[in-house]
Structure formats: C-alpha cells, structure tokens
SEFI-393695 format. One line per field, with one value per residue (C-alpha): y, z, x; residue in three letters; residue number from 1. Coordinates in steps of 0.02 Angstrom, whole numbers, plus 50000, padded with zeros to 5 digits. Example, Ala and Ser with C-alpha at 12.3 -4.5 7.8 and 13.67 -1.06 7.14 Angstrom:
2
c2	c(49775 | 49947)
c3	c(50390 | 50357)
c1	c(50615 | 50684)
residu	c(ALA | SER)
num	c(1 | 2)
END
This chain:
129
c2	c(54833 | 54888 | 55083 | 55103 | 55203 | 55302 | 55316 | 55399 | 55520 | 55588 | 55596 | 55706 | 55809 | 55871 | 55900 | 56026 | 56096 | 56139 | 56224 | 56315 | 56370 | 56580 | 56661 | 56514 | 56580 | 56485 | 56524 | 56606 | 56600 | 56729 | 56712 | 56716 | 56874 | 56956 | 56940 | 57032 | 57182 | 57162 | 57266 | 57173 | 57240 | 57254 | 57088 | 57078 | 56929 | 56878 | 56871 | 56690 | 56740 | 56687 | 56790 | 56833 | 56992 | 57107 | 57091 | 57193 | 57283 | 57400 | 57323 | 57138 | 57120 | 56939 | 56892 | 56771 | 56667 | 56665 | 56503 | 56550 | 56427 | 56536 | 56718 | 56805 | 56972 | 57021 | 56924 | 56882 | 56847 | 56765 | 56729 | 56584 | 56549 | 56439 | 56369 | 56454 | 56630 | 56668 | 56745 | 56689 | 56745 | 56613 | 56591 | 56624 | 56543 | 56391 | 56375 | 56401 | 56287 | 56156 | 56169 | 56197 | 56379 | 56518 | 56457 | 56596 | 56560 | 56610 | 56771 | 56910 | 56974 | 57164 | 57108 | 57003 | 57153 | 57250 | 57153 | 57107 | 56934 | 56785 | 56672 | 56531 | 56625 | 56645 | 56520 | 56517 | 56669 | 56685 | 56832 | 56947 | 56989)
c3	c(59356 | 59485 | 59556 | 59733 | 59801 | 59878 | 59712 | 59620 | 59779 | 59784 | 59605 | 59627 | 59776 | 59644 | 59515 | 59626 | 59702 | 59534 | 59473 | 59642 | 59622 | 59586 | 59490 | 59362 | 59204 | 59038 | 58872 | 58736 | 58553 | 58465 | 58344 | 58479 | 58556 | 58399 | 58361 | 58534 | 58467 | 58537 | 58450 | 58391 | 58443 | 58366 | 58361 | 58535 | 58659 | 58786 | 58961 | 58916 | 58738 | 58634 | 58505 | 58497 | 58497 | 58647 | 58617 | 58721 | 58730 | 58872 | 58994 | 58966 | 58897 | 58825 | 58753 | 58598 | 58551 | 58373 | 58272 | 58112 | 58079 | 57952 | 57860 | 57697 | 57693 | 57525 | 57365 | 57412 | 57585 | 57717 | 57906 | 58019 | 58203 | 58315 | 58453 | 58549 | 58509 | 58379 | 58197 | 58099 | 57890 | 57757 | 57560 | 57477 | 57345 | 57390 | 57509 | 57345 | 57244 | 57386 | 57398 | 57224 | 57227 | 57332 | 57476 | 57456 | 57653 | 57707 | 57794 | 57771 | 57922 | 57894 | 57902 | 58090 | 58161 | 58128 | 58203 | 58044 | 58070 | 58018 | 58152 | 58081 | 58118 | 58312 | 58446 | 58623 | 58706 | 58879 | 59002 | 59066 | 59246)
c1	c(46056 | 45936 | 45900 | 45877 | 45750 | 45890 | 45982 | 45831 | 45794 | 45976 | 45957 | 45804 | 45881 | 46023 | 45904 | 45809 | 45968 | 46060 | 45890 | 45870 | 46024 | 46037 | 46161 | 46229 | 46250 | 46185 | 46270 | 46155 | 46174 | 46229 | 46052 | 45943 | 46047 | 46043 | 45845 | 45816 | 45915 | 46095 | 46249 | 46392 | 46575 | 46732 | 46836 | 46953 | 47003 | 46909 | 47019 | 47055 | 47135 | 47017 | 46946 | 46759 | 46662 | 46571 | 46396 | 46272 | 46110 | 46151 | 46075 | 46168 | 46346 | 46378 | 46565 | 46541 | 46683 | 46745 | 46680 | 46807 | 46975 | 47039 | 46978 | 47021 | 47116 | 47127 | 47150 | 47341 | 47347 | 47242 | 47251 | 47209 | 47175 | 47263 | 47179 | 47288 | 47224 | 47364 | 47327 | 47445 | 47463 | 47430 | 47431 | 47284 | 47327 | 47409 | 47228 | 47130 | 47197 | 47203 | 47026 | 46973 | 46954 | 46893 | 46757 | 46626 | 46560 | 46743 | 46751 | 46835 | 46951 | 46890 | 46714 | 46754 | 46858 | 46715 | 46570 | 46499 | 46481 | 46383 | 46285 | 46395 | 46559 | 46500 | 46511 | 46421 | 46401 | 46439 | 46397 | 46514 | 46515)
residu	c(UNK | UNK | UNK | UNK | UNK | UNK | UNK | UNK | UNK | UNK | UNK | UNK | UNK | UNK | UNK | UNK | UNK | UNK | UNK | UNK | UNK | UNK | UNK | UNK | UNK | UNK | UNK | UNK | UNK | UNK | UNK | UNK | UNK | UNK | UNK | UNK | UNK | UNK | UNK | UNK | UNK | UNK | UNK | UNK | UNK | UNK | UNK | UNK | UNK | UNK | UNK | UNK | UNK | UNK | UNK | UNK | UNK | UNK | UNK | UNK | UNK | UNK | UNK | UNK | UNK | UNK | UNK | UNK | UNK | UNK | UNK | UNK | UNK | UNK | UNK | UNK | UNK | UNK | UNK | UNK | UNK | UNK | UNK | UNK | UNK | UNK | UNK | UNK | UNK | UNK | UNK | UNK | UNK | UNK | UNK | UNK | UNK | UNK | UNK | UNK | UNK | UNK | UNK | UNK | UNK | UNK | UNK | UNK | UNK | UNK | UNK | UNK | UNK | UNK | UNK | UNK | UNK | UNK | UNK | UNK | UNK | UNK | UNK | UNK | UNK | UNK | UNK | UNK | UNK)
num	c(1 | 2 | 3 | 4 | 5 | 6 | 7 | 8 | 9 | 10 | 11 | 12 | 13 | 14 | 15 | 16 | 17 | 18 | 19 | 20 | 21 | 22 | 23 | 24 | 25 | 26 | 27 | 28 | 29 | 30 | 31 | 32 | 33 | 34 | 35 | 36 | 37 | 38 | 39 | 40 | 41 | 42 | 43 | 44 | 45 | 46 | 47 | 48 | 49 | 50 | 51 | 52 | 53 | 54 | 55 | 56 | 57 | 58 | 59 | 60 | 61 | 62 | 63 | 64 | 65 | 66 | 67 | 68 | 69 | 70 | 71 | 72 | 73 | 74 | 75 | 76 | 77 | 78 | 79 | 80 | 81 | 82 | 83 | 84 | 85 | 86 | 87 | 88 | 89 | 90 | 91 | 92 | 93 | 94 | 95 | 96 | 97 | 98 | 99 | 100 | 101 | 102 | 103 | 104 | 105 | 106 | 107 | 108 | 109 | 110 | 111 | 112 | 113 | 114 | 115 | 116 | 117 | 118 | 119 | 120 | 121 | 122 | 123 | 124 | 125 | 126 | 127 | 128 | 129)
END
C-alpha cells in the first residue's frame, strides 16, 4: 500500500492542529500528582457516579477515579464495586476461602473513605473545571 504525498501532509496538518490546540486536558497519575505535594480527599463520586477521590494542591483540583473491585470492612464483612458506581456488601469469608485466605494488598474501605490510598488503588486523574 502506497502513502500519498497528500496523505502524509494532512496527516501532519492534524498533528500540528491537535498540539496547537489550548485548553485540552491530559489525565495525570495519581503518583506523579502526589510527588508534587497534592492532598488526597475523602472518597465521593465524581458527577459521572464513579467513585474516586478530590485531589488538589490549591491551585489545581484533579478527580481520580477509584482502581479498587472490592475492599475489606472488618473481619466479617466486605464490600464491592459495581461498574455501575454501586457498593454493594459481601462475605468475607466465603471471599477468603475462595481465594485461599485473606489478600493482604486488599484495602480496607475506612482507609479509601479517608484518602488513604495506595497508587495501585487509584486510576487516571482527570482535572476538574
């Protein structure tokens, strides 16, 4: 197959357009936003429904979607996430056993509501306008 010179310059054109281009907005990651100092928020929905977490350094406010499928609550009881945005209760131990006992890189849901999250649990991070 064969490229026209007229392929490659439109090709070209949009390159330099789209970088031209002011005001698009990249996603960040949450590591990177978190090594230049930004605080982590309490756990809420983003206007789509999705869960994820505020995360701004007064100047720039960033909303980081949650990376988690499911989270412990206590020793009993745990949650997971639908893709929806729902939270809904599971059995510990019924999980547990599935898997061969207790995953020690599973969250806890206290720790997310509160912002104390790891990189891992965190998906892109998107600004808010």
């Amino acid at each position: 197959m064969t490229t026209s010179f007229k392929d490659m310059a439109l090709a070209a054109a949009a390159v330099i357009v789209l970088a031209l281009v002011p005001g698009v907005a990249l996603a960040e990651s949450y590591t990177t936003l978190a090594k230049q100092g930004y605080s982590t928020g309490k756990l809420s929905r983003g206007k789509s429904g999705a869960w994820g977490w505020v995360v701004a350094n007064g100047e720039k406010t960033f909303f980081c979607r949650m990376n988690v499928a499911s989270a412990y609550v206590n020793k009993k009881e745990m949650v997971s996430f639908t893709a929806a945005g729902r939270m809904l209760k599971t059995n510990r131990a019924t999980y547990d056993e599935a898997i061969g006992g207790a995953d020690p890189n599973k969250p806890y849901l206290k720790d997310l509501q509160a912002g104390r999250v790891k990189a891992a649990d965190v998906g892109g991070c998107s600004p808010l306008r």
